[in-house]
C-alpha positions as CSV (number, residue, x, y, z in Angstrom):
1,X,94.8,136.5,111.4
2,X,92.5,135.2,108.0
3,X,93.3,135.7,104.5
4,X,90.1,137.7,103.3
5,X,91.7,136.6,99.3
6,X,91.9,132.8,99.6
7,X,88.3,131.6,100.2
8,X,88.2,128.5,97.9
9,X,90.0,125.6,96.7
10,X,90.7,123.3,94.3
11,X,90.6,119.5,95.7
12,X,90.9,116.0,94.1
13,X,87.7,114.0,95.5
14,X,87.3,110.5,95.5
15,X,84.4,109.4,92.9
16,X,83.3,106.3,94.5
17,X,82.3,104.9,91.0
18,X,84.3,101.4,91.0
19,X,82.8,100.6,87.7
20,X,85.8,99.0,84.8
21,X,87.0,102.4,82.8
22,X,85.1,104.8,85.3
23,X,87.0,108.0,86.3
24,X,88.6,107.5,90.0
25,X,88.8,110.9,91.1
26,X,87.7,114.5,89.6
27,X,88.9,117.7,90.6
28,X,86.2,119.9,92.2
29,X,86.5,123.6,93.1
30,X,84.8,123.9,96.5
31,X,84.8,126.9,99.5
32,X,87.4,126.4,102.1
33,X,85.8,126.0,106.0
34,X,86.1,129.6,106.9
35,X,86.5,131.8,109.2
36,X,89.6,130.0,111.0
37,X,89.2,128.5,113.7
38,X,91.3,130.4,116.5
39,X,93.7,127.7,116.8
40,X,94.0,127.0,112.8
41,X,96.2,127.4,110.4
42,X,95.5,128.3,106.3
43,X,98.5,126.5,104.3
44,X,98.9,126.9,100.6
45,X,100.0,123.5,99.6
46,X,102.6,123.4,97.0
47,X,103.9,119.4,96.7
48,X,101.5,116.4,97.6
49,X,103.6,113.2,97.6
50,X,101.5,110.0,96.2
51,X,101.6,106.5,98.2
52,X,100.0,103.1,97.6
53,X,97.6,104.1,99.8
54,X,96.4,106.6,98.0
55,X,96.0,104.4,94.5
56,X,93.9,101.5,96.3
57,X,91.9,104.1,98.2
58,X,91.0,105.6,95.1
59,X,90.6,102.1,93.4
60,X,88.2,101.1,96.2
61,X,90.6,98.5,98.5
62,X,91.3,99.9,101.4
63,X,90.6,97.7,104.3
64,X,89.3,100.2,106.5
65,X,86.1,102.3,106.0
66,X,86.4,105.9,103.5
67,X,83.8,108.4,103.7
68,X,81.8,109.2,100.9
69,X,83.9,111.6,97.9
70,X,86.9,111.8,100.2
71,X,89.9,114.2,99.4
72,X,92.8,112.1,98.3
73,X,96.1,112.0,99.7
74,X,97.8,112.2,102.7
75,X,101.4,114.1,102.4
76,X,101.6,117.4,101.9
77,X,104.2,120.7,102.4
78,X,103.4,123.8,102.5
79,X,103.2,127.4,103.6
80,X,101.5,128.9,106.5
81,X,99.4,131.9,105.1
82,X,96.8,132.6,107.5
83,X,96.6,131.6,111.3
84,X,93.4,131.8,114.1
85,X,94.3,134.8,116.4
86,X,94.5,132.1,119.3
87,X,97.5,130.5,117.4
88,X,101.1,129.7,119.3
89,X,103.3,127.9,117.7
90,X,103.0,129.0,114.2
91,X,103.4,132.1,112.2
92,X,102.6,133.3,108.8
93,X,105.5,131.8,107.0
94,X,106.2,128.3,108.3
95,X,106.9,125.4,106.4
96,X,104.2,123.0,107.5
97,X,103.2,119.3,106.6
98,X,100.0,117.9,108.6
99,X,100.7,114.7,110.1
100,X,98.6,111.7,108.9
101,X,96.9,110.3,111.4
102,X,95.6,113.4,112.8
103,X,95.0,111.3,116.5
104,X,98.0,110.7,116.9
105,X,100.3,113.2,118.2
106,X,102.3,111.5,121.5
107,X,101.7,108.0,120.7
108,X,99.6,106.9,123.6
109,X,96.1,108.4,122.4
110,X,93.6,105.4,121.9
111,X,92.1,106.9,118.7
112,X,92.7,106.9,115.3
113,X,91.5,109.6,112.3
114,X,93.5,109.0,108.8
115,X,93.7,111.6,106.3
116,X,92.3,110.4,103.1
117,X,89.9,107.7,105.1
118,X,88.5,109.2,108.1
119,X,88.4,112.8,107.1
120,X,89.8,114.7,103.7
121,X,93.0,114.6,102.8
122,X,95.6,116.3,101.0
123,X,95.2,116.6,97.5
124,X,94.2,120.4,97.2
125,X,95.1,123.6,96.7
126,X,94.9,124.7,100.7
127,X,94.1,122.6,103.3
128,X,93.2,123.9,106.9
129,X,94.5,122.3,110.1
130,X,94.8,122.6,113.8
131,X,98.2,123.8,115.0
132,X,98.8,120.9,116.9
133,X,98.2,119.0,113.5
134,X,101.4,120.2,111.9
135,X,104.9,120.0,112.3
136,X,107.6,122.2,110.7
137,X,109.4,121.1,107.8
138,X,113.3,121.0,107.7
139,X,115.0,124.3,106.0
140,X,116.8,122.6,103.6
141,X,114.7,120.5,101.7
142,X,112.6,121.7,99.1
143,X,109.1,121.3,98.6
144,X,108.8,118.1,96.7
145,X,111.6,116.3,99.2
146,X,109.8,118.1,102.1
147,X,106.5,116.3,101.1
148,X,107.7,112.9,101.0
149,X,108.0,113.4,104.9
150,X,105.0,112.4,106.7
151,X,103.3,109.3,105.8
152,X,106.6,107.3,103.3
153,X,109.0,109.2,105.6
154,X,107.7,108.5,109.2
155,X,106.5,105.1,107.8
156,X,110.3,103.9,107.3
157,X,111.6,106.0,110.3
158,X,109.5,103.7,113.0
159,X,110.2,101.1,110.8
160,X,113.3,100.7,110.9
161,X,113.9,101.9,114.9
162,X,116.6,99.7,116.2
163,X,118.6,99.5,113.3
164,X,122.6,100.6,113.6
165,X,125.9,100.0,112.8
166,X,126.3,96.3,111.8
167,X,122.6,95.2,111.5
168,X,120.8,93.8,108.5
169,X,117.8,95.1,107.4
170,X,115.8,93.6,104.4
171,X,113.7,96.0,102.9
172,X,110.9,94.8,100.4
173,X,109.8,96.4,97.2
174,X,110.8,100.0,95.7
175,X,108.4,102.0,96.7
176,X,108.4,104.8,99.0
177,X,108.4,103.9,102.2
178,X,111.3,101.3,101.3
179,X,113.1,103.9,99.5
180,X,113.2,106.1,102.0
181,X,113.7,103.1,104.7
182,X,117.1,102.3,102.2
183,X,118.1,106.3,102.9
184,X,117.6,105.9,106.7
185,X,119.5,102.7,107.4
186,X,122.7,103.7,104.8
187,X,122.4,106.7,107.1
188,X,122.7,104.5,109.9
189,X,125.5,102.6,109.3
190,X,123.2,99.4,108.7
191,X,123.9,97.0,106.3
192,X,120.3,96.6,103.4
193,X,119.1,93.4,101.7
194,X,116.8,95.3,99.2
195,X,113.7,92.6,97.4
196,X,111.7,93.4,94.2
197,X,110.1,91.0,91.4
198,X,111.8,93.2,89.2
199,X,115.8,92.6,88.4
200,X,116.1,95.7,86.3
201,X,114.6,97.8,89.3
202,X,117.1,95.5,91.8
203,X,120.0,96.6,89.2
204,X,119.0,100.4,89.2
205,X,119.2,100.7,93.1
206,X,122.5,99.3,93.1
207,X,123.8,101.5,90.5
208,X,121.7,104.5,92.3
209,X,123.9,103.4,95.4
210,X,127.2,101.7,94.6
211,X,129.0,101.5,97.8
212,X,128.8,100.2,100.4
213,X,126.9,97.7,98.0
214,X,123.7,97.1,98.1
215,X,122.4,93.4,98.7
216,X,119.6,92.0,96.3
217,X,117.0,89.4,96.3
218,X,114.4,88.5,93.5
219,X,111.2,87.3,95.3
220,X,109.4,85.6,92.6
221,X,112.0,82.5,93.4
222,X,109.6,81.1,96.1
223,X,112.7,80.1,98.3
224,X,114.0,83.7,98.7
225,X,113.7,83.4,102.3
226,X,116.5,81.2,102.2
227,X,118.6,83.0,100.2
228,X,118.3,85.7,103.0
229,X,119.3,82.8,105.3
230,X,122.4,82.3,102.7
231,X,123.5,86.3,102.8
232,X,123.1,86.6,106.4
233,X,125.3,83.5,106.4
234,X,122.3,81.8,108.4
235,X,121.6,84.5,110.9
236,X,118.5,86.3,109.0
237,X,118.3,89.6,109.0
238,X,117.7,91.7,112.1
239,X,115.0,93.7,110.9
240,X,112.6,92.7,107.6
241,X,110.5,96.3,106.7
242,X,107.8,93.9,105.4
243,X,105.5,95.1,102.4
244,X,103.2,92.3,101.7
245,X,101.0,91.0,104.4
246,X,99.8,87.0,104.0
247,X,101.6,85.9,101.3
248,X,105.0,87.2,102.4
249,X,105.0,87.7,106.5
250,X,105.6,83.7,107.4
251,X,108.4,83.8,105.0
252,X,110.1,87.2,106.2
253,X,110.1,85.5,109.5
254,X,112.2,82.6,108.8
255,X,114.4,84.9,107.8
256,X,114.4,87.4,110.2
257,X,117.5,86.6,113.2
258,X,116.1,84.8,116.2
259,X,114.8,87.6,118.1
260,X,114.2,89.7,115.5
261,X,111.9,92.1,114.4
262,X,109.9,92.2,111.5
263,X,108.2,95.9,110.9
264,X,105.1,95.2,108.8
265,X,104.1,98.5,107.1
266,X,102.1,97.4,103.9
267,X,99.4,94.7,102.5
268,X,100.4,94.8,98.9
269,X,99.9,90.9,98.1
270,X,96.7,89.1,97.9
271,X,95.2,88.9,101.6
272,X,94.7,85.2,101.8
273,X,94.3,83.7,105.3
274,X,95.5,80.5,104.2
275,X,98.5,82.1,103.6
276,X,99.6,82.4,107.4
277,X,98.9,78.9,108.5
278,X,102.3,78.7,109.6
279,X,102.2,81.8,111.0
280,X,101.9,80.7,115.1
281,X,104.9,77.9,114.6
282,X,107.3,80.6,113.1
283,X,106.9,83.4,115.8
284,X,107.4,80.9,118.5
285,X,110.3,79.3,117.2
286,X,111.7,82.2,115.7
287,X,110.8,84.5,118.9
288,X,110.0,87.5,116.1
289,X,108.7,90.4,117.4
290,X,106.0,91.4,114.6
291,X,104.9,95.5,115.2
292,X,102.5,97.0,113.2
293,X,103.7,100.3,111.7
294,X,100.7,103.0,111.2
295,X,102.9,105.7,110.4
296,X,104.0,107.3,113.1
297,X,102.8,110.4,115.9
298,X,103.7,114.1,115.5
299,X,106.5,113.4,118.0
300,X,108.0,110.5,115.5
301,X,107.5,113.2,112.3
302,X,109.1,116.0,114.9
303,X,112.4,113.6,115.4
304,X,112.5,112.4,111.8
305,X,112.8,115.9,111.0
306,X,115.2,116.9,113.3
307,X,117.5,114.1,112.7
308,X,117.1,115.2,108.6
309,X,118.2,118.9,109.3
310,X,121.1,117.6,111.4
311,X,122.6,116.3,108.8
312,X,121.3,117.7,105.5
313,X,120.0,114.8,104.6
314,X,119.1,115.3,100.9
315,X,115.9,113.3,99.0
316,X,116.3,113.8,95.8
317,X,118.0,110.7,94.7
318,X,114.5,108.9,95.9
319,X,111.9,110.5,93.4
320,X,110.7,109.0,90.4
321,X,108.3,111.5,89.4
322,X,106.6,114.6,89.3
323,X,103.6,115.0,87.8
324,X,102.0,118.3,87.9
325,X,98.8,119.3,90.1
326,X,96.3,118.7,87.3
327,X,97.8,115.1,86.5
328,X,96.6,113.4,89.4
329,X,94.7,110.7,87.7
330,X,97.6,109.4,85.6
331,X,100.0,110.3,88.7
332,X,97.1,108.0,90.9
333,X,97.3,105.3,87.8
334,X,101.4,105.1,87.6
335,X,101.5,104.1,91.2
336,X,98.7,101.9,90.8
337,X,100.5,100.2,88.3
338,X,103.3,99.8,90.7
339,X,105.3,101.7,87.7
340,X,107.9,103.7,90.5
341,X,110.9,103.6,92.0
342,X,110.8,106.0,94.6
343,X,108.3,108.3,95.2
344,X,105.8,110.5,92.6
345,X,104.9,113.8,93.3
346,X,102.4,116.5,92.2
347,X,103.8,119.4,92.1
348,X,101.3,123.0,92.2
C-alpha cells in the first residue's frame, strides 16, 4: 500500500564544513526513495530525540567514519502511513521507532550499520524503513517520551542488565542515557550513586527524586573514586554506567565491587591513551568485567518496551527540552554545550 500524497521530505543534512562559525547542519527538502519497497514501511515522524552523538557527529568527532551530508539523528517515533504490499507485521497505524543500529536485530549478527554514520538518520519529516527495522512503540507514552526510546533508552536498558534489589549502580553525567539509566534502576529496586561536575544539576536530581534518596558525587574532586569507595562503605559499586572513556574508566574501576561490572556507554572526555596506563593492573586485581554498550538489538528495544507498558512507566520527569522541528541547530548546539538535564527533543 503507498501513499501517492507524501513524495518528499524535509531532512536535516550534515554540512561537513568544520570551519569556526560555519553552519553544522541545513535543512534540505529532498524526494523520498519511492515506490516502497514490498517489505517497507512510510512513517511520518513526529518527535526526534537528540543525543551526544548527534552534536559531535555534527561537530565532526565521531570516531568512526560518516558518509558525506549525512541525515542527523538517530531516535525517532512515529506513525506507519504507508506499507509495501509484501508487509506482515505492520499496518497502517502503528507506532513505530526504527532501531539504531539497523544490523542488529538478534544480537549475534557480525555487522554493524548506525543511523546517522553508516546510512541517514532520523532528523526528517518521513523516514522509510524495512519492517524488520522497527519495533512498536508502547501505547502509553506519547510521542516525545516514545522517542527517547531507542538509542538513550536501550543504551541504559543493556546497561544496566544485572542490576536489582540491593545493588549499587553509579551512573555518570545527566544526560540521557544516564537519566534514563536513573529511571530504570529506581524501577528496579537498585540503590543510584548519580556523578556530574555540576552541584546545582547533582541538587536538581535529588530534588527531581527525593526518596529513596539519591546518592551524589562531584567528579571534578580527582579522588571521587574513593568517595564511591566511602558510600559503598568500601565495596564499590556493582555496576558503574560509565560516560567518559580514558580519563575516567581506570578510576570507575577501582570503584566498581570486586567482580563487578562496569557498562561503558560514552567517550565524552578527552581520549588520551596515557590516560589508561593503569588500565591492565585494575581489571586484574579488581576482576571488572568491562562490556561495551552499542545500544542494543531490536530484541533488547522489543523487551525495553514491553517491560515499559507493563508498568506504565512514564518519561516525562526526564526531558529537558523541546525544541521545535525547525530549531535543530540551536537544539544540536544546547546539547553540545552539554546545557541538559535529561533529554531535548524536536518536536514536528
Amino acid at each position: 500500500m503507498s501513499d501517492s500524497q507524501t513524495t518528499h521530505r524535509q531532512a536535516w543534512r550534515r554540512t561537513d564544513d568544520l570551519t569556526p562559525g560555519a553552519t553544522r547542519i541545513k535543512l534540505v527538502e529532498e524526494a523520498l526513495p519511492l515506490p516502497l519497497d514490498p517489505t517497507s514501511a512510510l512513517v511520518k515522524v513526529y518527535a526526534v530525540a537528540l543525543n551526544y552523538r548527534d552534536a559531535n557527529i555534527a561537530n565532526g568527532g565521531n570516531p568512526w567514519p560518516v558518509i558525506p551530508n549525512v541525515i542527523l539523528g538517530n531516535d525517532a517515533a512515529g506513525e506507519v502511513i504507508a506499507i509495501g504490499d509484501k508487509v506482515k507485521t505492520l499496518q497502517v497505524g502503528d507506532r513505530v521507532a526504527p532501531i539504531i543500529d539497523t544490523e542488529y536485530v538478534s544480537g549475534r549478527e557480525i555487522g554493524r550499520s548506525w543511523l546517522a554514520a553508516n546510512e541517514d538518520g532520523v532528523m526528517a519529516d518521513h523516514i522509510v524503513f524495512e519492517e524488520t527495522k522497527l519495533v512498536k512503540l508502547p501505547d502509553h507514552l506519547d510521542w516525545i517520551s516514545a522517542a527517547t526510546i531507542p538509542c538513550a533508552g536501550v543504551t541504559a536498558w543493556s546497561a544496566i542488565k544485572g542490576a536489582g534489589p540491593g545493588k549499587t549502580v553509579l551512573i555518570q553525567g545527566t544526560g540521557g542515557v544516564s537519566m534514563f539509566a536513573l529511571k530504570l534502576c529506581r524501577a528496579a529496586g537498585a540503590r543510584v550513586i548519580l556523578s556530574s561536575s555540576s552541584d546545582e544539576k547533582l541538587a536538581q536530581i535529588q530534588k527531581r527524586y527525593p526518596a529513596p534518596p539519591i546518592l551524589t558525587v562531584n567528579y571534578k574532586n580527582s579522588d571521587w573514586h574513593e568517595e564511591i569507595m566511602r558510600l559503598t562503605g568500601g565495596a564499590g559499586a556493582d555496576i558503574v554506567v560509565e560516560n567518559g572513556g580514558a580519563p575516567s574508566l581506570v578510576q570507575s574501576m577501582k570503584c566498581t565491587r570486586r567482580g563487578g561490572i562496569v557498562s561503558q556507554v560514552g567517550y565524552l572526555g578527552n581520549q588520551d591513551p596515557a590516560q589508561l596506563s593503569e588500565l591492565i593492573p585494575t581489571i586484574i586485581d579488581r576482576r571488572v568485567v568491562l562490556r561495551g554498550i552499542n545500544a542494543g538489538s531490536k530484541y533488547d528495544m522489543e523487551d525495553l518496551c514491553a517491560a515499559l507498558s507493563a508498568s506504565e512507566t512514564k518519561l516525562d520527569d526526564i526531558i529537558d527540552k523541546v525544541f521545535p522541528f525547525s530549531e535543530a541547530e540551536e537544539a544540536v548546539q544546547y546539547v553540545w554545550e552539554g546545557r541538559q538535564i535529561g533529554k531535548v527533543i524536536l518536536r514536528l
